[in-house]
BAVEXTOR-174243 format. One record per residue: residue number from 1; z, x, y of N, C-alpha, C in turn. Coordinates in pm, whole numbers, plus 50000, padded with zeros to 5 digits. Each point is the difference from the previous one (the first is absolute). Layout:
! BAVEXTOR-174243
     n      nZ      nX      nY     caZ     caX     caY      cZ      cX      cY
   NUM       Z       X       Y       Z       X       Y       Z       X       Y
...
! end
This chain:
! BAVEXTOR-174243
     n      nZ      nX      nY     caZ     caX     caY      cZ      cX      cY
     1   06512   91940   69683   49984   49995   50143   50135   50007   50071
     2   50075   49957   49913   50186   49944   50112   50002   50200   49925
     3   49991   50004   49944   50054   50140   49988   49982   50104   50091
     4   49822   50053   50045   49980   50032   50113   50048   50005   50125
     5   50031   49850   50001   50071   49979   50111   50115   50066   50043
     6   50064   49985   49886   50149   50091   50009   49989   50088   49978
     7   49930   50104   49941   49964   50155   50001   49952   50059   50096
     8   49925   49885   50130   49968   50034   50104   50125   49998   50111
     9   50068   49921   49961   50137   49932   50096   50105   50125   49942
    10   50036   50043   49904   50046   50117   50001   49989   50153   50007
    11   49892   50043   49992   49953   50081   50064   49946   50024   50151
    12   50027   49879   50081   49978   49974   50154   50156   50016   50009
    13   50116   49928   49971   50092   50000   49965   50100   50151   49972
    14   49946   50151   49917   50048   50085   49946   49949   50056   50178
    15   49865   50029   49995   49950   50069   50141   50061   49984   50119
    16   50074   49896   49993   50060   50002   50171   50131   49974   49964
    17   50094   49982   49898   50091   50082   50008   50013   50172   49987
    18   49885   50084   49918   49975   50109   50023   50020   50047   50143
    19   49910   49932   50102   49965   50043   50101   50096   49967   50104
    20   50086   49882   49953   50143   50026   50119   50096   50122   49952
    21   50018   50041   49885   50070   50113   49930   49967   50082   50092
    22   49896   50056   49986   49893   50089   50091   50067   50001   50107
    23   49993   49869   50063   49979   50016   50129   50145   50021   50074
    24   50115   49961   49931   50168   49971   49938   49976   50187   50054
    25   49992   50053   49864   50019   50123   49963   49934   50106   50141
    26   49861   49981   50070   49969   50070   50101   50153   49956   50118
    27   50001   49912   50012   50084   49936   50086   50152   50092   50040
    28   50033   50031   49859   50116   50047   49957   49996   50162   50035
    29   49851   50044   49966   49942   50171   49997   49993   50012   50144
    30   49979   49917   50068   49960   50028   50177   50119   50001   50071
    31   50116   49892   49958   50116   50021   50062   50086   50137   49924
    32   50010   50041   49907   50048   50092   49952   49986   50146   50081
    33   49903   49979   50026   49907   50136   50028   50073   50024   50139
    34   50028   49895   50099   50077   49976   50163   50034   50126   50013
    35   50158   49978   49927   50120   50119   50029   49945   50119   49880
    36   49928   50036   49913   49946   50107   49941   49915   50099   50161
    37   49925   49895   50013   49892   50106   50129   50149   50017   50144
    38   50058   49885   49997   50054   50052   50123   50070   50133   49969
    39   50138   50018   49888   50040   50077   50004   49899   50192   49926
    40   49882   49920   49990   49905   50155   50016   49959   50025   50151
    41   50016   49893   50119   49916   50066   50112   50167   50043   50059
    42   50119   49948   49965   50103   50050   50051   50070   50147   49930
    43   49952   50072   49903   49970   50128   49927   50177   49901   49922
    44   50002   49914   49938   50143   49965   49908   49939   50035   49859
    45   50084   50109   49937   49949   49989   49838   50109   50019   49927
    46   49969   50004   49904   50116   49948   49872   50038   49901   49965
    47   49945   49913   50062   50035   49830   50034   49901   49942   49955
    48   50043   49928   49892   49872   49845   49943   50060   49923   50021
    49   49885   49903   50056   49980   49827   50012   49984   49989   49844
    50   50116   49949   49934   49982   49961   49891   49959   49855   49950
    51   50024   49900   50138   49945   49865   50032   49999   49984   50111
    52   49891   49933   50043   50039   49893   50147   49892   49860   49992
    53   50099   49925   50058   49874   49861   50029   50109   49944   50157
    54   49930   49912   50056   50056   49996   50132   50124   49961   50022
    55   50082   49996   49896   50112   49967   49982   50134   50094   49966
    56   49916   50087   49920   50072   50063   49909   49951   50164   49988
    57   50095   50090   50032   49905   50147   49946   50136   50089   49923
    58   49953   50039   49937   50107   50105   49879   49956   50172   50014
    59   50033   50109   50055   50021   50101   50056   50061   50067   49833
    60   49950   50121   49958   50006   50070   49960   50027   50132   50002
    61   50154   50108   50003   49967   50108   50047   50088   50093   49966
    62   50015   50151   49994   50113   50088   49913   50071   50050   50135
    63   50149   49990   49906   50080   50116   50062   49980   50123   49948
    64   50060   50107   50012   50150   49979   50125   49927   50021   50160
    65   49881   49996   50017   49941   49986   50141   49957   49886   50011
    66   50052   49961   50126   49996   49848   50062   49909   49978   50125
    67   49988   50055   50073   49953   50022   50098   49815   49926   49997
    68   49992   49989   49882   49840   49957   50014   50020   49843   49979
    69   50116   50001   49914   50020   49851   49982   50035   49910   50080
    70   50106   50112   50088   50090   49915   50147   49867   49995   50091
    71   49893   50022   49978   49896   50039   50080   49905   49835   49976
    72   49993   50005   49855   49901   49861   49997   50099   49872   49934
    73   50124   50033   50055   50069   49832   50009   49983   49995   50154
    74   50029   50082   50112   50010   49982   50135   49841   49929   49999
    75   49908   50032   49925   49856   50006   50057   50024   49815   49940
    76   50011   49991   49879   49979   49867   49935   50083   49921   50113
    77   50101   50002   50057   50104   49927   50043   49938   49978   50115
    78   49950   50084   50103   49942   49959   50093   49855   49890   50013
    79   49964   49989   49879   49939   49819   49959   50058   49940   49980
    80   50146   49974   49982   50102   49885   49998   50034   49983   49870
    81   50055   50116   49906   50024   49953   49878   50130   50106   49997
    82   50090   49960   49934   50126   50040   49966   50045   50013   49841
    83   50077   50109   50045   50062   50086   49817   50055   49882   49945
    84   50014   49967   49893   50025   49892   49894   50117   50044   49901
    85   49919   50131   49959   50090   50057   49873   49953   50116   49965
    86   50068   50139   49976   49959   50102   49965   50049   50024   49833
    87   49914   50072   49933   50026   50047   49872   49978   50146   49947
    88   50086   50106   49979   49930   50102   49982   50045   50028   49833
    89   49938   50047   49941   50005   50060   49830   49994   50168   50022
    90   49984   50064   49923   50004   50117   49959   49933   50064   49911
    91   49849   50066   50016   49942   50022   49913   50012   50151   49979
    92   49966   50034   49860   50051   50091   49949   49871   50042   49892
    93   49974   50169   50050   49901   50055   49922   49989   50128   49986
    94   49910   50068   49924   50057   50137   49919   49790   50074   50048
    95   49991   50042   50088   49879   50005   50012   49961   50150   49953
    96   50116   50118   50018   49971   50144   49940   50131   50028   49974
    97   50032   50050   49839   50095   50021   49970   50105   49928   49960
    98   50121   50019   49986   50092   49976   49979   50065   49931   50099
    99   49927   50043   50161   50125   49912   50118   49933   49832   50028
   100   50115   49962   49996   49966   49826   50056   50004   50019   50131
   101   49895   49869   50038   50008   49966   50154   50007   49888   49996
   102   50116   49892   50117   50001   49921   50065   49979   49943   50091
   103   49962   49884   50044   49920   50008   50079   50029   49814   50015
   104   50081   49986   50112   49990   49866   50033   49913   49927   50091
   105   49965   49885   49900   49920   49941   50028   50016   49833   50079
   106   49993   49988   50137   50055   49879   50072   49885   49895   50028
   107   50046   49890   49937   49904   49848   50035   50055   49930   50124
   108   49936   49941   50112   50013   49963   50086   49971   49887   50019
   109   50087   49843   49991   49912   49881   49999   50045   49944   50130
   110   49865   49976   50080   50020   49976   50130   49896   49818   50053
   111   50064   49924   50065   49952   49892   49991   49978   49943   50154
   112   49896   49908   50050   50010   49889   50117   50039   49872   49958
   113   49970   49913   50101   50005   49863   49986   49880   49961   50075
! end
């Protein structure tokens, strides 16, 4: 009988931490989505929201054209969040042939209070 009990108490227990995950995780999908739709009704592309939560959003985007990027930090910034730290790498790939392409790639970590 005490066993039940606790097979009932943890599985009531597993279900609603499931369901704050859930609910965690929609939470996270709805704010994400913000600056994704804005910068589609403002025609910005090349540019991923690679994170955001109301605190915090990380901008994704290639050189050597900037212009889409200088496009959705002005957009992010005008909600009150500011450049933090930029990082760009250099990716490198062979897609026909023999010629390489480069192709830099810039992270954007931008923050409120």
């Amino acid at each position: 009988m005490l066993y039940d009990k606790v097979s009932i108490i943890s599985v009531i227990s597993v279900s609603l931490f499931l369901t704050l995950m859930n609910q965690q995780i929609n939470a996270q999908t709805n704010t994400t989505n913000n600056f994704t739709k804005l910068f589609e009704q403002k025609s910005i592309s090349a540019v991923h929201v690679f994170y955001e939560s109301p605190k915090t959003v990380v901008l994704r985007g290639e050189g050597p054209e900037f212009t889409y990027l200088g496009q959705a930090i002005d957009v992010v910034k005008e909600y009150g969040f500011s450049v933090d730290s930029v990082t760009v790498f250099t990716e490198t790939s062979q897609p026909i042939g023999n010629s390489t392409y480069l192709t830099d790639i810039y992270t954007v970590f931008m923050s409120r209070k």
